[in-house]
C-alpha positions in Angstrom: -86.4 38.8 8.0 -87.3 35.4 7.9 -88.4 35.1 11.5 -91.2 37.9 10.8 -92.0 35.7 7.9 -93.3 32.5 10.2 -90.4 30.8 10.2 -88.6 29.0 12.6 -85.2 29.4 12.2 -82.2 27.0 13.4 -78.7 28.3 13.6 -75.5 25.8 12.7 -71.7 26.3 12.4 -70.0 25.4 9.8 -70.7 22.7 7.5 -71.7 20.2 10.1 -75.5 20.9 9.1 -75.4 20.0 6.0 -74.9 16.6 7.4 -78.2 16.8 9.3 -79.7 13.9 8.2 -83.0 15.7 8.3 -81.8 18.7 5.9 -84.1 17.6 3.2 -87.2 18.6 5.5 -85.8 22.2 5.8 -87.8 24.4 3.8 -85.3 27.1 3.3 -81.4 26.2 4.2 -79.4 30.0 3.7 -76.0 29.2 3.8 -73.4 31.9 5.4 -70.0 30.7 4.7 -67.2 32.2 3.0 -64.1 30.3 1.1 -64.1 26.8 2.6 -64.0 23.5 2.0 -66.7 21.1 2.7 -67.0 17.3 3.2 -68.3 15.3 0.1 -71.0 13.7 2.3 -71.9 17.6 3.7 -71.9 18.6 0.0 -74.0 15.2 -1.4 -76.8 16.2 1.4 -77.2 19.6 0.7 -77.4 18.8 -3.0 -79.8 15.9 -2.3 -81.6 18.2 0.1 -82.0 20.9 -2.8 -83.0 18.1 -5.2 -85.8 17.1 -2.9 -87.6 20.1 -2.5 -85.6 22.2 0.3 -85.2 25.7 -1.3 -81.4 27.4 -1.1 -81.4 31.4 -1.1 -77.6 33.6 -0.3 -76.5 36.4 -0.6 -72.6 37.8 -1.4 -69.5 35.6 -0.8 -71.6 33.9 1.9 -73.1 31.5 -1.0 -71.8 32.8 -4.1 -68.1 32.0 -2.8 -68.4 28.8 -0.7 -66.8 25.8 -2.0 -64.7 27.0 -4.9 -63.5 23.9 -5.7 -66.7 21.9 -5.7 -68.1 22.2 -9.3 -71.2 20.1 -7.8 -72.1 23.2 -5.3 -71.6 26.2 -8.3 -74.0 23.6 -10.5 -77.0 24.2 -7.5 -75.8 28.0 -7.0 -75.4 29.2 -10.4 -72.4 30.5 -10.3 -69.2 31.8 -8.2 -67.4 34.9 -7.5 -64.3 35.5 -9.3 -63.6 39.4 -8.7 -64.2 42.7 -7.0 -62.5 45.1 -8.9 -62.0 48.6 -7.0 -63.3 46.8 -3.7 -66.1 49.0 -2.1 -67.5 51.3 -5.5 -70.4 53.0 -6.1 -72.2 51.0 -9.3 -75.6 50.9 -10.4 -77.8 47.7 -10.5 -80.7 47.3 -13.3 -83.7 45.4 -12.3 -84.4 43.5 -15.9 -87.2 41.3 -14.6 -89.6 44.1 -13.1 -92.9 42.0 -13.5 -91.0 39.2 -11.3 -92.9 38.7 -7.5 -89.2 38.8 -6.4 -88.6 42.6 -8.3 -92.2 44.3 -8.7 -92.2 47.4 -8.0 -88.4 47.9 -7.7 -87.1 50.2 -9.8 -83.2 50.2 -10.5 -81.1 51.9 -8.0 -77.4 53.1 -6.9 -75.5 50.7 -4.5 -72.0 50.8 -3.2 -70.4 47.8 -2.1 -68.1 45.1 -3.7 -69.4 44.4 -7.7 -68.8 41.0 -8.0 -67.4 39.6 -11.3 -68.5 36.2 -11.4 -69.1 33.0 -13.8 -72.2 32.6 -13.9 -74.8 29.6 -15.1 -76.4 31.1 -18.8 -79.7 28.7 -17.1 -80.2 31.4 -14.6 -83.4 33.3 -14.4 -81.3 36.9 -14.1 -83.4 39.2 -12.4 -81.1 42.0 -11.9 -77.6 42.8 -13.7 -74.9 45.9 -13.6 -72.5 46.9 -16.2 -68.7 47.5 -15.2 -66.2 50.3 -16.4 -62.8 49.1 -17.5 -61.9 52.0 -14.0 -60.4 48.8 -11.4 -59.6 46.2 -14.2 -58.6 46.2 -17.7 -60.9 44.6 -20.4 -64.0 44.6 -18.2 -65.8 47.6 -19.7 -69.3 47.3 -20.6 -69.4 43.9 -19.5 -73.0 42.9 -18.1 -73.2 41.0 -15.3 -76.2 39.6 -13.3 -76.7 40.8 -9.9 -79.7 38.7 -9.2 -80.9 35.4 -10.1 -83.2 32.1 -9.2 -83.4 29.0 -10.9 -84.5 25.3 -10.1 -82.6 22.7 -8.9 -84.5 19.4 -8.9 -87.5 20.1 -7.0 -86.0 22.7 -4.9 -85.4 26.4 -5.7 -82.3 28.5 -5.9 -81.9 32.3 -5.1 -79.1 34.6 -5.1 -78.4 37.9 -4.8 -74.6 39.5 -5.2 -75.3 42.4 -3.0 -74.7 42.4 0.9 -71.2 42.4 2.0 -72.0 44.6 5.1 -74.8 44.0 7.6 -74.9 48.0 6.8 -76.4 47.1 3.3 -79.8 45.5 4.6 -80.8 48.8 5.0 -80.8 49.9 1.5 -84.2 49.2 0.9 -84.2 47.8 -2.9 -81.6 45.2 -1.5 -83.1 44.4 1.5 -86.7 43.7 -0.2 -85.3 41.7 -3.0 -83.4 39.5 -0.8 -86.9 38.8 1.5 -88.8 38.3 -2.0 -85.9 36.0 -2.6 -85.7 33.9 0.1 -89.4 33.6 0.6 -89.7 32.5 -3.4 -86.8 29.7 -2.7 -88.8 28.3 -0.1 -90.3 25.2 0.0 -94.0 26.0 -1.6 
């Protein structure tokens, strides 16, 4: 996705990139790590990074369930998963942004895959929510939650997008447009 897009893409494990002290000239960093813990100097470049210009775009648990206990990360992300309830479901996602470059054109569509309950930054430019049923979880029912979002963070730019918990799922086409148009917005201008 991003290769056909011109860029030159470097692969890392872990968090040991994020102490790259030459993160901050990364135009895009797309983090893919799940429920871990990271190093407050790893954390305080990334941020710094962000800050400086470097855009930050994710998908799923990969950014939107990181480094659950490091407030300073959800700040950047917008937010952090809390919930899937019912696992894999069948829900519907509502583009509420359709004159956005990141949503033109899309209109809303059927998914099926994890619907994340998450907290969520109110700053957040949503761009796409769903609604949940009170079906998998008491007291959830009607509750609107957004899908897809960007913001700013310092000079840089934040993307996320909830969807994508299988490789499988990149070839719904509404996700897998949104999350190019994403990730080619959060990149460094």
């Amino acid at each position: 996705m991003l290769k056909r897009n011109g860029f030159a893409v470097t692969l890392g494990e872990g968090t040991v990139m994020f102490a790259d002290p030459n993160l901050a000239s990364f135009d895009l960093i797309v983090p893919v790590i799940t429920m871990s813990t990271i190093e407050k100097a790893e954390l305080n470049n990334l941020t710094q990074a962000v800050r400086l210009g470097s855009g930050l775009g994710g998908f799923h648990g990969t950014m939107g369930d990181s480094f659950r206990a490091e407030p300073d990360y959800q700040f950047m992300t917008g937010g952090q998963w809390v919930a899937h309830p019912g696992n894999i479901i069948d829900y519907h996602v509502v583009i509420t942004r359709p004159d956005d470059p990141v949503t033109k054109g899309i209109s809303d569509f059927a998914y099926r895959s994890e619907q994340y309950y998450m907290h969520v930054d109110p700053g957040n430019e949503v761009l796409a929510t769903t609604t949940f049923t009170d079906a998998h979880f008491p007291g959830i029912d009607g509750v609107v939650m957004p899908v897809v979002w960007k913001r700013r963070y310092g000079a840089g730019k934040v993307f996320y997008s909830s969807l994508g918990h299988t490789a499988d799922e990149f070839a719904v086409p509404e996700m897998a447009l949104i999350m190019e148009r994403g990730l080619l917005w959060a990149a460094r201008d």
